[in-house]
N, C-alpha and C positions, 0 to 999 in steps of 0.2 A: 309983141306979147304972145306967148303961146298958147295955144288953144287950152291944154291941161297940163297946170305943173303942179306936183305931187312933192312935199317939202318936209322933208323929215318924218313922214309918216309913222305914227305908233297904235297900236292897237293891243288891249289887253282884254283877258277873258280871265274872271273872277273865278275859281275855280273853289271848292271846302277844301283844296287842299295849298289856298294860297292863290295870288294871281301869276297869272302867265303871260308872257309878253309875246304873242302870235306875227306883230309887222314891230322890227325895232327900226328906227332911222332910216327910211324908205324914201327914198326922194329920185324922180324922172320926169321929162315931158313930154308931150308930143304937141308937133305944130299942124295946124289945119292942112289936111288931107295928107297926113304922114302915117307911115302902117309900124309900128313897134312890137315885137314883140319879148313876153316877160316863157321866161325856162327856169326850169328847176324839177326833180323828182316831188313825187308824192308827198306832201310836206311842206314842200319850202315857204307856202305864204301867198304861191300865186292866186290865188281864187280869191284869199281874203285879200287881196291886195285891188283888185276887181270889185268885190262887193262892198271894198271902205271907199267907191271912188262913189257909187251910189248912197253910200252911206245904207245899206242893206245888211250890218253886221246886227244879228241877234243877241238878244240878252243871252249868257251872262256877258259876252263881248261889247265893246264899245272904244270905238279912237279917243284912246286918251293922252294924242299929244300930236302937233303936227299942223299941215294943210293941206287944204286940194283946191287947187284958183284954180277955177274955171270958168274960161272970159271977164277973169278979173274975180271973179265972187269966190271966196272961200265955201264950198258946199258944207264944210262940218260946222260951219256956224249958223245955217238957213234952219229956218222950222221945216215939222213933217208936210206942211201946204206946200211951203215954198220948192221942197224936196220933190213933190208929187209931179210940181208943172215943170222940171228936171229929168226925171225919170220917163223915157220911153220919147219925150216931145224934143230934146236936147242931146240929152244921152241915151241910146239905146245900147240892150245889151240881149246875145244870143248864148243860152244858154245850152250845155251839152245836151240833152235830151229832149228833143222835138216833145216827146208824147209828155210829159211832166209838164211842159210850157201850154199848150196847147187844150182849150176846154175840150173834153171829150162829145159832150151832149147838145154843144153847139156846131154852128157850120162854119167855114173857114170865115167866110164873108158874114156873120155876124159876129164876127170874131173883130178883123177886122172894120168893121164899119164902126162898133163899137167901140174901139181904140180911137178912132179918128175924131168921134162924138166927142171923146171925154177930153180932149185938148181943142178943139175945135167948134167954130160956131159956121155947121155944115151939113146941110140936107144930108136925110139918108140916101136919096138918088145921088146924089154927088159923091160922098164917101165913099159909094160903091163905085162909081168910077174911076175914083180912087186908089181905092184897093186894086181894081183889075187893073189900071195901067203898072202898079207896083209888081204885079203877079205875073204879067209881061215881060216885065225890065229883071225878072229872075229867070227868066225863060221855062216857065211853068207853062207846058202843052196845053191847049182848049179853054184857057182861066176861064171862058163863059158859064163853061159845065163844073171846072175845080172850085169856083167860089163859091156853090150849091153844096159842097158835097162836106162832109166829117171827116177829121183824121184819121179815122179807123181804114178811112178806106182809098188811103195814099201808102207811098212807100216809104221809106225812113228818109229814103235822099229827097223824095217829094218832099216831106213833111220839113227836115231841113231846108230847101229853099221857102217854105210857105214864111218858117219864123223869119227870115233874111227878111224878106218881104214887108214882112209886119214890122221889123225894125226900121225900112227904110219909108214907111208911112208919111213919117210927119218932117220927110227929111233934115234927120239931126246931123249937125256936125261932127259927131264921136259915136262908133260904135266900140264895143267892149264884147268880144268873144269868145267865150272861155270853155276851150278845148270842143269847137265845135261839130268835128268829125270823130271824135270819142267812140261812139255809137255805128258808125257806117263802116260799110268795107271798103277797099284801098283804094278799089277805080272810084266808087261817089266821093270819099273824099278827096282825091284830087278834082273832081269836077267842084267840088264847093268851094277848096281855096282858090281855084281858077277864077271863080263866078266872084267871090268878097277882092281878087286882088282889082276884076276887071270895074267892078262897081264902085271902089274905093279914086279908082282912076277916074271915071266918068261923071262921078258925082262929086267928087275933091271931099271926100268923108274920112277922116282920122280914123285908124283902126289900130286898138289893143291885143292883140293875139294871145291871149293864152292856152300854153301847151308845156308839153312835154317832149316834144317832137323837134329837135335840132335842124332834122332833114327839112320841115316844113317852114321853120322858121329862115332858113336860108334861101329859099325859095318864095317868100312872101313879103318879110319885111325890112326895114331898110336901117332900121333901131333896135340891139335886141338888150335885153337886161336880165341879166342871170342872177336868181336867189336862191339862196341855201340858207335852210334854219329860219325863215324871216327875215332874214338879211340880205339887201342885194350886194354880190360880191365879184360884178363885173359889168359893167354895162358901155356902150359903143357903138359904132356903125358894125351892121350885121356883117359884112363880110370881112370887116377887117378882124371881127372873132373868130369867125370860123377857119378863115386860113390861118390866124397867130393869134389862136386863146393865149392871152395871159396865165389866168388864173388855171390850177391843178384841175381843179373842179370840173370847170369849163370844157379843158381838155381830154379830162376822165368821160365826161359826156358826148363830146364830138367819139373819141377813140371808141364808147358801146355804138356809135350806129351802125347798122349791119353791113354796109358798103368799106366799111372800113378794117373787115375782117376775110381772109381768104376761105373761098368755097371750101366746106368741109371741116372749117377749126373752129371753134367754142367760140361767140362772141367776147368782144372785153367786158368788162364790167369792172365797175369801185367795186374797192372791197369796202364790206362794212352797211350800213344802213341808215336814213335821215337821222339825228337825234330826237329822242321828245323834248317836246315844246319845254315840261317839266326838269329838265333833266340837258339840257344843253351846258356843252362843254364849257372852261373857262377859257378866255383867249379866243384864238381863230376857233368857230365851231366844227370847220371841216378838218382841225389838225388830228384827228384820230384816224382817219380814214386817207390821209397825205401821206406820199411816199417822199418828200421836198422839205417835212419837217424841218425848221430850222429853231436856236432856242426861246425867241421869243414867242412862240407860233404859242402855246401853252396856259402864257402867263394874260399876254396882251390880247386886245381885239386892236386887230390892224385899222388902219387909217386907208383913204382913197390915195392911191400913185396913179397919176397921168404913163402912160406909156403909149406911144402913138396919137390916135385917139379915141383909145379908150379910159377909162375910170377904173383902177383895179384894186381892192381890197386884200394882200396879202403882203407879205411882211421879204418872203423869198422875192420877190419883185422889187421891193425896196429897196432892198439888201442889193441885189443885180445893177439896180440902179445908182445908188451911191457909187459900188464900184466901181462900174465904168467911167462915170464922172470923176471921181478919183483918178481912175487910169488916162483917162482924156487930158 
């Protein structure tokens, strides 16, 4: 059984001008101490696809169709109790910006201690304990004097390992990351995917990666699952995408990253830009921005084709594959 399997996912958000449909038929898993990660631009879903695993989607949104088994439990059918001893004790999640996470007018370590209080039945001497061996095992310098101190008065990449830390408290099987070097500059962020892939390993913890970041994802995780529009529209063992994307998408996203362009020339880049939620295409949603167009791309929304092993949603792929089968 896998740690988190996510099964048709749907998600709409009621809008005055109509409902919108933000996750349509979203389905992946991950098995205990497996590192996945979800890609896609600005838009496509990832975040809400993250915040419907917590079930943390705000009104006017709300999953309205789907599941998320997790260790067997459907999470979208639990109450908000049953949700709460989920949250942070089960599934933890790190969110992009240390200082928004983070009380300001508390100290680390009543931060922490106070996390561990509300799941647990554990001295306060204890939970600080706790917390320090956690503040340790992120390789936070001095934790005697860091668990005394406020965030104000750490530095972003500090402050990033403190939340790591705090997630790995109540050591849960799953953490959820979403886009956690967002915020840092280039050398902290490789020091923090360094630090989640070695902790992931030492601790046998599942990790959800969300980004943006192809480079990173190739480099971290071993599942990666690409969405566009809401939609996931390819997903597979990481490296076997990144060297033979299937999907147009896919490969319009490996061809922008900047190693993939000669010193001195314009990176690549799709033309064109995410659709609104409002306002998505009929048929494949990425066929206005497709240079592969073929006639059904328009009318239909594609079905999943096996290719390799990957899962891949386009219709030009189908299309390749009949034929060759034909031709065979």
């Amino acid at each position: 059984m896998a740690l988190l399997e996510v099964k048709n996912l749907e998600v709409t958000f009621g809008l005055r001008q109509g409902a919108v449909k933000a996750l349509r038929d979203v389905s992946f898993s991950i098995e205990r101490g497996e590192r996945i990660g979800i890609v896609g631009e600005s838009g496509a879903g990832k975040s809400v696809a993250a915040f419907s695993i917590l079930n943390l989607i705000s009104r006017p949104g709300y999953i309205s169709g789907g599941e998320v088994l997790f260790e067997g439990k459907d999470l979208t059918k639990l109450s908000p109790q049953e949700m709460r001893d989920i949250r942070g004790n089960r599934i933890a999640m790190i969110f992009q910006d240390p200082m928004m996470t983070l009380n300001p007018v508390l100290t680390l370590g009543q931060q922490m201690v106070e996390c561990l209080k509300a799941h647990r039945k554990i001295s306060t001497a204890e939970a600080r304990e706790v917390a320090l061996e956690k503040l340790r095992l992120v390789h936070i310098p001095s934790p005697e004097t860091r668990i005394d101190q406020y965030p104000h008065e750490l530095s972003g990449g500090m402050r990033q390992r403190i939340i790591i830390a705090i997630a790995l408290l109540l050591d849960p099987p799953l953490i959820i990351a979403d886009e956690p070097t967002t915020a840092l500059d280039v050398t902290i962020q490789a020091e923090i995917m360094e630090l989640l892939l070695e902790l992931c390993d030492s601790q046998n913890v599942g990790l959800i990666l969300i980004t943006h970041d192809l480079g990173v994802v190739s480099q971290v995780t071993q599942k990666a699952v690409v969405m566009y529009a809401g939609r996931v529209i390819e997903q597979g063992p990481t490296k076997e995408i990144i060297n033979d994307a299937q999907h147009p998408y896919t490969q319009g996203l490996i061809n922008a990253l900047p190693q993939q362009t000669l010193p001195g020339k314009r990176l690549n880049q799709i033309p064109g830009s995410m659709p609104s939620l409002q306002k998505i295409p009929t048929g494949c949603a990425f066929h206005p921005r497709c240079e592969f167009v073929i006639e059904p791309c328009s009318r239909e929304l594609p079905g999943f084709t096996r290719s390799g092993g990957c899962s891949v949603a386009c219709h030009m792929v189908k299309a390749m594959k009949e034929k060759a089968a034909a031709a065979g």
